[in-house]
C-alpha positions in Angstrom: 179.6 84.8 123.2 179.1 84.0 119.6 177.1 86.8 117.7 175.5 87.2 114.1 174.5 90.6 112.6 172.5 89.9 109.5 170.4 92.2 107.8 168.5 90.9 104.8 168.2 92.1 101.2 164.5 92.2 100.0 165.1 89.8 98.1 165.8 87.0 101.0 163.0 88.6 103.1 160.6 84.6 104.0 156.5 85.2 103.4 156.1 82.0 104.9 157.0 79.7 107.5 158.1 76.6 106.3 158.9 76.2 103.0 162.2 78.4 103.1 165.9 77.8 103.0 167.5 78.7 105.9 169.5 82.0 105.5 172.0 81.4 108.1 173.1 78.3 110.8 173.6 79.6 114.3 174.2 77.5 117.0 172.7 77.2 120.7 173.8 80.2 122.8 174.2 82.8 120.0 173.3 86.0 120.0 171.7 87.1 116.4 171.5 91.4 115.9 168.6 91.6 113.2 166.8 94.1 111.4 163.5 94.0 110.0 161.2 95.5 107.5 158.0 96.7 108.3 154.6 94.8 107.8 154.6 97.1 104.4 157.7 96.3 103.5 159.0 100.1 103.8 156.5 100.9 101.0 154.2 103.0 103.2 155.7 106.5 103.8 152.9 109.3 103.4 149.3 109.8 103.8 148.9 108.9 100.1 150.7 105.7 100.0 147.3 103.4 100.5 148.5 99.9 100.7 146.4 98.6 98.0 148.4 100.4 95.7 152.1 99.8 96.9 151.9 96.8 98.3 151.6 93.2 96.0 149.2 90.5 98.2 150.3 88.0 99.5 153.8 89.6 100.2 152.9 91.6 103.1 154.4 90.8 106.7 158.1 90.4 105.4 160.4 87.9 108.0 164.1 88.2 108.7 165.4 84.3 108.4 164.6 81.7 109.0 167.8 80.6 110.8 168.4 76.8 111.4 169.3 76.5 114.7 172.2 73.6 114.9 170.7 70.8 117.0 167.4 71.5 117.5 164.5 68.5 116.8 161.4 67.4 116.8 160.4 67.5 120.6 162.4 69.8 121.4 162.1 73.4 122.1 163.6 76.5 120.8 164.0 79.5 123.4 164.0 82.6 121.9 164.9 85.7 124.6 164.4 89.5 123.4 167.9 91.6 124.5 166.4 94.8 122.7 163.5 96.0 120.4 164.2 99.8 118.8 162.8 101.0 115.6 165.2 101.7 113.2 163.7 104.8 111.7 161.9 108.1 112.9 158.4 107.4 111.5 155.9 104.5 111.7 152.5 103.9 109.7 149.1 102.3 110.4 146.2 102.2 107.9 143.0 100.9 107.6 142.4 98.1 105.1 138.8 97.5 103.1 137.5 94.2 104.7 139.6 93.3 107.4 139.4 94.7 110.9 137.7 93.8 113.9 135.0 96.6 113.5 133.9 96.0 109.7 132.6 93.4 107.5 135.4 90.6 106.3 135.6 87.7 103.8 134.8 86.1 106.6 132.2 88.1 108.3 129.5 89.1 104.9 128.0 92.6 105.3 126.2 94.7 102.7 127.4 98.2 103.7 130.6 99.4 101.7 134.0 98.4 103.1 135.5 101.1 105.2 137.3 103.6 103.4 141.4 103.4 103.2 143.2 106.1 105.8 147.1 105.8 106.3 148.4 107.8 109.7 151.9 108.4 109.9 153.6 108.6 112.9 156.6 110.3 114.8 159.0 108.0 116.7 160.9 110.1 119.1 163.5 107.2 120.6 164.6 109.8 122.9 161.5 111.1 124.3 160.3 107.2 124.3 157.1 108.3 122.5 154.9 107.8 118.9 153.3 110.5 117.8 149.4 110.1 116.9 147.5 112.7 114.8 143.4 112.3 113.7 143.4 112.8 109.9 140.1 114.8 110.6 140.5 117.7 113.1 143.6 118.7 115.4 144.0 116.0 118.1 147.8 114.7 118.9 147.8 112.1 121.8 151.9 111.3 122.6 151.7 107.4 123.4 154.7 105.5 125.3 156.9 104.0 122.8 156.3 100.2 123.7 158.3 97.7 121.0 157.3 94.9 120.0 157.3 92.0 117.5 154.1 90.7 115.9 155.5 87.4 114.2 157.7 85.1 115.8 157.6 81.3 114.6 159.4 78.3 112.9 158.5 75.6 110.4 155.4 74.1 111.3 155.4 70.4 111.1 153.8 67.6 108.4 155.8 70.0 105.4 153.4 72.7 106.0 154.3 76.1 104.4 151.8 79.1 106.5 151.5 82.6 105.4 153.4 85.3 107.3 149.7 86.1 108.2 148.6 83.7 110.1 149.2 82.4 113.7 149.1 79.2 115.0 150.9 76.3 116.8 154.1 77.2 115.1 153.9 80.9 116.5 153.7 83.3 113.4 151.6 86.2 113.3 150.1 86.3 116.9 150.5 90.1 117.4 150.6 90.4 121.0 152.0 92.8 123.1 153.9 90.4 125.3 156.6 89.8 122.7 158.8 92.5 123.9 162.3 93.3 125.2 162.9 90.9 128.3 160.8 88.2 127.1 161.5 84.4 126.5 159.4 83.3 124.0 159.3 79.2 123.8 158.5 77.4 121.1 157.8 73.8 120.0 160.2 72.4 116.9 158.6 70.3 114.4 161.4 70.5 111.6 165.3 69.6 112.0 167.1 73.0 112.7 163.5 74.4 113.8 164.2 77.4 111.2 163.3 80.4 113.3 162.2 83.9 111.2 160.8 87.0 113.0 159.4 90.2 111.8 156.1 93.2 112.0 157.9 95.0 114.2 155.5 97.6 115.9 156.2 100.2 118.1 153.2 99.9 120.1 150.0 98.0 119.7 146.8 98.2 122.1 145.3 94.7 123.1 143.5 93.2 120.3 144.4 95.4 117.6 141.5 96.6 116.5 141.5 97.5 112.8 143.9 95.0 112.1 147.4 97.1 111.8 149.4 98.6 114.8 152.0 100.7 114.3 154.0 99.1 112.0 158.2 99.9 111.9 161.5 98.1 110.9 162.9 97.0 113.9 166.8 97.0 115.2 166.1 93.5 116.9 168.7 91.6 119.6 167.8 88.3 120.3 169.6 85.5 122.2 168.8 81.5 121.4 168.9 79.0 123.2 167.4 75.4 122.7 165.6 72.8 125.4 166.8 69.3 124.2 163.5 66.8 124.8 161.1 69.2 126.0 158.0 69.6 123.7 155.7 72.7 123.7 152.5 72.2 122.3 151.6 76.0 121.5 154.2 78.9 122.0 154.5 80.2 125.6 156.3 83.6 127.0 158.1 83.8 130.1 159.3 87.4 131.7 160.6 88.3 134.9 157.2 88.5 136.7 154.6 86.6 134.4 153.7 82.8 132.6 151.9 83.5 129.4 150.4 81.0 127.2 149.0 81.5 124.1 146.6 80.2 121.7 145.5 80.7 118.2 142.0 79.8 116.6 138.8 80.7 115.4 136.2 81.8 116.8 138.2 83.5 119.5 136.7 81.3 122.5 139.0 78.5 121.1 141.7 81.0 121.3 141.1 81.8 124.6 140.3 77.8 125.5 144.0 76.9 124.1 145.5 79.2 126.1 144.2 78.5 129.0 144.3 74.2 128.8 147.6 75.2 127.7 148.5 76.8 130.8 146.9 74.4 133.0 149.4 71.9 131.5 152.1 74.1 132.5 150.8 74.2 135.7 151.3 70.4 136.3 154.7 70.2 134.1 156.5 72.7 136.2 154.3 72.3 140.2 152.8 68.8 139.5 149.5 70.5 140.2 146.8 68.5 139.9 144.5 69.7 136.5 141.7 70.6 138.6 143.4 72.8 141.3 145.4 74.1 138.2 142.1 74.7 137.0 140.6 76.6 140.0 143.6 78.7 140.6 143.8 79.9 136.9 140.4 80.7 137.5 140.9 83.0 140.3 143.9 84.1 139.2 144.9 85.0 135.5 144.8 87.5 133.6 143.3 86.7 129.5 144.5 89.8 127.6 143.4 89.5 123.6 146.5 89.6 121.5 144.2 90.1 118.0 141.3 89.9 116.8 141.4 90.4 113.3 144.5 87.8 111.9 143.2 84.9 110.0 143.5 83.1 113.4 142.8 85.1 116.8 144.8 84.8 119.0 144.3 85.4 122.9 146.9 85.1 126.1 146.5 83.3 129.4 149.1 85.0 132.2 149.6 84.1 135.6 152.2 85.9 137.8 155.3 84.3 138.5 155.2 85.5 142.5 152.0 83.9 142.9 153.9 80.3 143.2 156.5 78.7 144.8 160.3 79.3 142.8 160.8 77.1 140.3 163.9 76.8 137.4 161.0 76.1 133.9 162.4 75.1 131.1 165.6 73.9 133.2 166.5 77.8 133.9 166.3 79.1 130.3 164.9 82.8 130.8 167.4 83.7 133.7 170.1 81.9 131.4 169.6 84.0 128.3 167.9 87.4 130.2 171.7 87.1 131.6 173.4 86.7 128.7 171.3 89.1 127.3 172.6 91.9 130.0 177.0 90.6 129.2 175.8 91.4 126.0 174.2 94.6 126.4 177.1 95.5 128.7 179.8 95.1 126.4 177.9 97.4 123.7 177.8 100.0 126.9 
């Protein structure tokens, strides 16, 4: 078992995908133990830290890499499996942010009411207790939610020498903020570049489905991830496997293209993996999926298409590749024990 431990120096930290020299080579098989910043790049640590003032735009959303992964081609696809996801500190921030959000006027989205005030709420991580701490700014409320890790940007290269802001999701993965991206997923994703040059970082401890006002709560990471690569299989947008569920994913605006992507995407899957035809793919999904929003507020939306695994007849996707690595996650795990 060949493992990496590489925590970056802000000055490595990527802002983009593509664009970037790779930090590190790994090969197929490895086993990479990363760390990540937050989304504020560890700038945000009181109430009075308003992100317009300690954070320089565009250089929000810091990623850990990208690593080129030995082998890996156009066509093929790069399997990224999450051993663990712990936050590596004892406090977490979310904020709101003038003009951006789901519930405010954007750039985007012209209003003439006043952007919504800046708030920052801090909040406890207990890793013991498995719980974040929220407290209202205004009044005495504290609601313990279930700690519930997760990474918000997970990507490589795009294709046609394209450089995209750690903001923004798309084909290539990035930025798609979704809750699915936790510890026990494979996350698969399409290579357009030679060495596919895989980053990952906005680590949040919890997030609720669409993320609302545009910022979860955000936390450096303590990140294990196993890679593995799927010689001459192309995937078109990035797709999640766990023990129990398909997920597809799509990113786009307005967000009934995301939710279009992901669910064309999913009926492809369909007849890749059970040969279904695209109309009984069609009708099943309809009867049968689940669509939860991953965000509504990124420069792309992005929406999920999930269909449960027990649903279907057994079948090795992606010749075996989550039960290859979700095992190779657990020797590794073990061996730490």
């Amino acid at each position: 078992m060949e493992v990496l431990s590489y925590r970056p120096d802000p000055a490595e930290f990527a802002w983009t995908f593509g664009g970037v020299p790779p930090v590190r080579r790994v090969r197929p098989g490895s086993i990479l133990e990363l760390w990540t910043e937050d989304a504020f790049g560890g700038r945000v640590r009181g109430p009075d830290d308003l992100v317009s003032r300690v954070v320089e735009f565009p250089f929000v959303n810091p990623q850990t890499g990208p690593f080129y992964v030995e082998g890996a081609e156009p066509g093929d696809t790069l399997a990224v499996h999450f051993v663990s996801i712990e936050p590596s500190r004892d406090w977490a921030a979310s904020t709101t942010i003038p003009l951006f959000g789901a519930l405010t006027g954007t750039h985007a989205t012209a209003l003439l009411q006043e952007p919504l005030p800046e708030v920052v709420w801090m909040y406890e991580v207990d890793r013991d207790r498995r719980t974040v701490t929220f407290r209202a700014r205004r009044g005495d409320l504290a609601v313990e939610l279930p700690l519930d890790p997760m990474h918000g940007t997970v990507g490589v290269a795009p294709a046609s020498f394209e450089a995209r802001s750690s903001l923004v999701p798309d084909a290539h993965g990035g930025n798609m903020d979704t809750p699915e991206m936790r510890a026990g997923v494979t996350c698969y994703l399409g290579v357009n570049v030679e060495g596919a040059l895989l980053s990952i970082g906005d680590g949040h401890c919890r997030q609720g489905e669409g993320e609302s006002c545009g910022v979860a709560v955000e936390a450096a990471m303590d990140t294990v991830i196993a890679v593995d690569l799927v010689k001459g299989m192309a995937t078109p947008w990035p797709r999640l496997e766990s023990d129990s569920h398909l997920m597809s994913t799509g990113s786009a605006r307005p967000l009934e293209d995301a939710f279009r992507i992901s669910q064309v995407d999913l009926v492809q899957w369909l007849q890749e993996g059970w040969g279904l035809d695209p109309l009984d793919a069609y009708q099943l999904l309809t009867q049968a999926a689940e669509a939860p929003v991953a965000n509504v507020v990124d420069p792309n939306y992005t929406f999920v298409s999930k269909l449960r695994k027990d649903l279907l007849p057994a079948q090795e996707l992606y010749r075996g590749t989550h039960g290859r690595l979700r095992q190779l996650g657990r020797d590794y795990l073990a061996g730490k024990g």
